[in-house]
C-alpha positions as CSV (number, residue, x, y, z in Angstrom):
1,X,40.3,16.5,39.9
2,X,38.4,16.0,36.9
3,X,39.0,16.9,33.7
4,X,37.4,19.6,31.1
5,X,35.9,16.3,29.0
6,X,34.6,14.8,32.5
7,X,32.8,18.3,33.3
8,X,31.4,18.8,29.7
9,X,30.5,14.7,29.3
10,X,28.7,15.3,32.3
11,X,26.9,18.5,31.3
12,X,26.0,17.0,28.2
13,X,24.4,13.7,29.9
14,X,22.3,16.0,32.3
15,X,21.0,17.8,29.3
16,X,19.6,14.6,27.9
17,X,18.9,13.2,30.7
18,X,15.4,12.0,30.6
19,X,14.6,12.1,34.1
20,X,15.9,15.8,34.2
21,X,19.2,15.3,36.5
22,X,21.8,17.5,36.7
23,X,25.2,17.6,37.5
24,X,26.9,17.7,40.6
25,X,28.9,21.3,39.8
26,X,25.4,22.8,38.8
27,X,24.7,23.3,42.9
28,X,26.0,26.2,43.0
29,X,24.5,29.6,42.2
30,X,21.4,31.8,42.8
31,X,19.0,29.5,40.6
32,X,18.1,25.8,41.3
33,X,20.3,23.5,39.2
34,X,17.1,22.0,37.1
35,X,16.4,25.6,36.7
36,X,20.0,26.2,35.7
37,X,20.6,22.7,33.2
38,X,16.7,23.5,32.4
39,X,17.3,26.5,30.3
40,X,20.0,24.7,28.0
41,X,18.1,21.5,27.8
42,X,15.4,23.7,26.6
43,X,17.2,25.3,24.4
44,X,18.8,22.6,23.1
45,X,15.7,20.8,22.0
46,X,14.2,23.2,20.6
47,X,17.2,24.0,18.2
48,X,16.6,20.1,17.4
49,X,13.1,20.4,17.1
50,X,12.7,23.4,14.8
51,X,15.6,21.5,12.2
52,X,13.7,18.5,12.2
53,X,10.2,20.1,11.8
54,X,12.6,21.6,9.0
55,X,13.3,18.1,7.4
56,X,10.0,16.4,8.5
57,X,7.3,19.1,7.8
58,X,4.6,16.7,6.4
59,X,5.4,14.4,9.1
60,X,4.9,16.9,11.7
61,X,1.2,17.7,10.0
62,X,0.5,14.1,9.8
63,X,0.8,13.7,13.8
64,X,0.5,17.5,15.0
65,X,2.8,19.3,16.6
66,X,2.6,18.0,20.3
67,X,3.0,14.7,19.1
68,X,6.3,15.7,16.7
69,X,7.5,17.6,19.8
70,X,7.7,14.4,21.9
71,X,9.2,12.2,19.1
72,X,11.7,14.1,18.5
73,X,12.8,14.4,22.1
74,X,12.8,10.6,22.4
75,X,14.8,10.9,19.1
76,X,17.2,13.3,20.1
77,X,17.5,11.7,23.2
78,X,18.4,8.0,21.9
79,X,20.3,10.0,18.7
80,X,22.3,13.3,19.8
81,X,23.8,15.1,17.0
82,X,27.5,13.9,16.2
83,X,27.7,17.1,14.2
84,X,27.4,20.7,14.8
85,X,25.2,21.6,11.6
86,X,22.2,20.6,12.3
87,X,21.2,20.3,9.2
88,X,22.4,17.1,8.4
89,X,20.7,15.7,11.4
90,X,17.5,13.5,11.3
91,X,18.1,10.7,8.6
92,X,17.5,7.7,11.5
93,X,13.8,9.7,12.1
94,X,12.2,7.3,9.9
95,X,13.2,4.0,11.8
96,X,13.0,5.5,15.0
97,X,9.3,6.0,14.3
98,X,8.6,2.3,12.9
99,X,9.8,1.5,16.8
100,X,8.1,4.7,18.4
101,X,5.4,2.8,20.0
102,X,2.9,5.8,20.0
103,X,3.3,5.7,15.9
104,X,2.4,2.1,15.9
105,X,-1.3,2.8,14.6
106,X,0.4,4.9,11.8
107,X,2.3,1.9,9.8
108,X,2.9,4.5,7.1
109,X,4.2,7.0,8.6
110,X,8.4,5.8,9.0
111,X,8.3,5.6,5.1
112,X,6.8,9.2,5.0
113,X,9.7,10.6,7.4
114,X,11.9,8.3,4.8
115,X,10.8,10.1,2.0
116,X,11.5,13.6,3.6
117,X,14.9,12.6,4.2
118,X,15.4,11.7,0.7
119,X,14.2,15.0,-0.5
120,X,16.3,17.1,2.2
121,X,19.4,14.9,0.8
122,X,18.5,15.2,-2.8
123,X,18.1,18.9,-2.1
124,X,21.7,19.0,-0.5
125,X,23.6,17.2,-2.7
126,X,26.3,19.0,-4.8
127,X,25.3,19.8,-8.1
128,X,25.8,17.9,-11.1
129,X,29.0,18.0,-13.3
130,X,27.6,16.3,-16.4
131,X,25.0,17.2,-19.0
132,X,22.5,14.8,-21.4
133,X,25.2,15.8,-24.2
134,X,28.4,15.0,-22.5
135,X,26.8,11.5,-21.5
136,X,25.8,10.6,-25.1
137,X,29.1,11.8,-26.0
138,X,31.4,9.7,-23.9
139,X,28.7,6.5,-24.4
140,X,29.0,7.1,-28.3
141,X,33.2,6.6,-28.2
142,X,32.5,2.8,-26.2
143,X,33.0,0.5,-28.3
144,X,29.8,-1.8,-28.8
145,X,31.7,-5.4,-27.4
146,X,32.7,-3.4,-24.0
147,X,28.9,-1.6,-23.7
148,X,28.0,-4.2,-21.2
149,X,30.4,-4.1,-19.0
150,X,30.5,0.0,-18.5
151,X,29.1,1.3,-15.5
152,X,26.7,4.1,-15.6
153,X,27.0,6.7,-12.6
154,X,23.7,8.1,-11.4
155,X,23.2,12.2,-10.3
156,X,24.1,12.5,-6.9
157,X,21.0,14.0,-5.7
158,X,19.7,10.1,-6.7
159,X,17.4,8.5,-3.4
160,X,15.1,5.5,-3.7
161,X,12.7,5.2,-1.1
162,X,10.2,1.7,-1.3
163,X,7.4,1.6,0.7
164,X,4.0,-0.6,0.9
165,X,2.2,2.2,1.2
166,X,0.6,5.1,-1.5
167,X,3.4,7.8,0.5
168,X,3.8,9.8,-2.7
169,X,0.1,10.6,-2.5
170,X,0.4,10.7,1.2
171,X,3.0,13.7,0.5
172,X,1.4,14.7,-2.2
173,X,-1.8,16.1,-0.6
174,X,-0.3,17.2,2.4
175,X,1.9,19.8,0.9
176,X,0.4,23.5,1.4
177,X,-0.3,24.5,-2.1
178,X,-2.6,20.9,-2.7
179,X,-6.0,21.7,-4.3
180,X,-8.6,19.1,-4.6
181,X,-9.5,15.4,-2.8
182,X,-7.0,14.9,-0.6
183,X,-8.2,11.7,0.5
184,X,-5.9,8.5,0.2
185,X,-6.7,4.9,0.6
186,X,-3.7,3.1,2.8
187,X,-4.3,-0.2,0.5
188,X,-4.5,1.5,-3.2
189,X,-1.0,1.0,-3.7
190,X,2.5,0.4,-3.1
191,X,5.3,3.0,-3.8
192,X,8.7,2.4,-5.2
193,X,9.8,6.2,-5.9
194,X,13.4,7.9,-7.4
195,X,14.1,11.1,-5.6
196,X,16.4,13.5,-7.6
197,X,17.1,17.3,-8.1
198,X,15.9,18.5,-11.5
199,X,16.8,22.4,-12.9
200,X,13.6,23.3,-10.2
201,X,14.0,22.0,-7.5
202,X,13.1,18.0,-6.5
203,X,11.4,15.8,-8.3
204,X,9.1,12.9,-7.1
205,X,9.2,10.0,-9.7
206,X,7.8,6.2,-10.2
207,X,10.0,4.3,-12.9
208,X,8.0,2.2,-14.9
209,X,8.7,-1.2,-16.3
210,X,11.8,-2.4,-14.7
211,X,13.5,0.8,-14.8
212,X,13.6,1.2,-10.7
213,X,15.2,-2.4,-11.2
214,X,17.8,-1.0,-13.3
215,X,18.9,2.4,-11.4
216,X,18.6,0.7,-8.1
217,X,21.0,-1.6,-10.3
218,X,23.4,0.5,-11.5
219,X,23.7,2.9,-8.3
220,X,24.9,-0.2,-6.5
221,X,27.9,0.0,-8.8
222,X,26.6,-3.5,-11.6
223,X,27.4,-3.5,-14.7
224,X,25.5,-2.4,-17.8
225,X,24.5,-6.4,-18.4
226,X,24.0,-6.8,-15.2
227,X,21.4,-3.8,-14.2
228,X,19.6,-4.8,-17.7
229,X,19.5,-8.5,-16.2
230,X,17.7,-7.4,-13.0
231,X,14.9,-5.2,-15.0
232,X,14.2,-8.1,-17.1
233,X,14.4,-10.3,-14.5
234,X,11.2,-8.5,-12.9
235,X,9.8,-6.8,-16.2
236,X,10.0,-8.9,-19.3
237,X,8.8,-5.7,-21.1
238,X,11.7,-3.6,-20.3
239,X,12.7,-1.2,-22.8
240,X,16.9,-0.2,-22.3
241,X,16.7,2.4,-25.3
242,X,13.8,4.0,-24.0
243,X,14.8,4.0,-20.4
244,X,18.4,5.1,-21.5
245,X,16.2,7.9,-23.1
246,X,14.6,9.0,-20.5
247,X,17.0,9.0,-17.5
248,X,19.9,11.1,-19.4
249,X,17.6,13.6,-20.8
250,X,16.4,13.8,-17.3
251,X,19.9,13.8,-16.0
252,X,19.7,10.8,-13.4
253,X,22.0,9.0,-15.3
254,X,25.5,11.3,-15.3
255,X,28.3,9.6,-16.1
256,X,29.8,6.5,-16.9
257,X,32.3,4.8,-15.0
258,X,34.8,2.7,-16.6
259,X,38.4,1.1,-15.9
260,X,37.4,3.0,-12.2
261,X,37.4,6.6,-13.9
262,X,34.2,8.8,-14.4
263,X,33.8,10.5,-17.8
């Protein structure tokens, strides 16, 4: 006899079964069994498909909605849900489409589902606990010989996305309330962008002069030195005091983290 796990492992499989089986035990009954497993499995995907046109909207009007609709089945079907809210679903979107070989004329387009994953986490993340002042205040009691080993904590709405492609512009003119030329040139730039949530709503930046070098730096847990090393190391011009500047009064930069305490 099998078990309960058995029956729903099996009812499960025949819902995401790509050839449209179905199990054994669904024989019985008035209906057909693909008419019977059909009404879940449609069900089913379109509860995945209306959270990921959630997630992915500029996505879904880059490729139209047929064309979403069949990604995301051969998404959903290669990456079921290990959760029941669905609205933590979808961050693997972006490298399933760089291998989606229907996508494969639209090289751009994984870094674009990339960046809409960045934005639905920033948009999720818990809110911050610090302010500008209470930053400057704890940095202002280090003393100067220990500054360079004190590790600065970034917001935890914090996402980089790098891309070869203009994606920012991409997003940018695809989003509904976009006025103007909306055309964009694949090859007029690269992108190397810091997702965060500001006091409304997401922001969409581009650090300058070594300072994507330095947060990308300092969220991987390196040192003060050591974050200041790798801006230099690809932008001799870096400025620390005005990057220091700008990323607490933007609140990007939240905390520091030192003898493995936040403050």
């Amino acid at each position: 006899m099998r078990s309960l796990r058995d029956l729903q492992q099996q009812f499960a499989d025949a819902v995401f079964a790509a050839d449209g089986g179905f199990p054994a035990f669904a024989t019985t009954g008035r209906a057909s069994p693909e008419e019977r497993i059909g009404i879940y499995r449609r069900a089913v995907f379109a509860n995945y498909g209306n959270a990921l046109a959630a997630t992915y909207p500029v996505v879904q009007k880059l490729v139209g909605a047929p064309f979403f609709r069949a990604a995301v089945d051969g998404f959903v079907r290669a990456n079921p849900s290990c959760s029941s809210d669905l609205n933590v679903y979808g961050e693997a979107f972006g490298d399933f489409l760089a291998a989606y070989a229907p996508a494969a004329d639209l090289p751009y387009l994984p870094d674009v589902a990339r960046l809409e994953w960045a934005i639905d986490e920033a948009n999720r993340a818990e809110d911050p606990a610090s302010t500008p002042d209470l930053v400057l205040a704890a940095l202002a009691i280090v003393p100067a010989d220990r500054l360079p080993a004190i590790r600065l904590r970034l917001a935890a709405s914090c996402r980089f996305v790098v891309s070869d492609y203009p994606i920012l512009r991409i997003w940018e003119v695809n989003q509904s309330h976009h006025d103007g030329d909306d055309r964009v040139q694949l090859d007029e730039s690269a992108d190397r962008l810091l997702v965060r949530r500001g006091a409304r709503g997401v922001v969409l930046e581009r650090p300058i002069s070594g300072e994507f070098e330095w947060l990308t730096a300092l969220a991987a847990g390196a040192t003060l030195a050591d974050a200041i090393e790798a801006a230099q190391g690809s932008h001799a011009s870096f400025d620390l005091g005005d990057a220091m500047r700008t990323h607490i009064g933007s609140g990007t930069l939240a905390a520091i983290a030192r003898d493995g305490r936040q403050e």
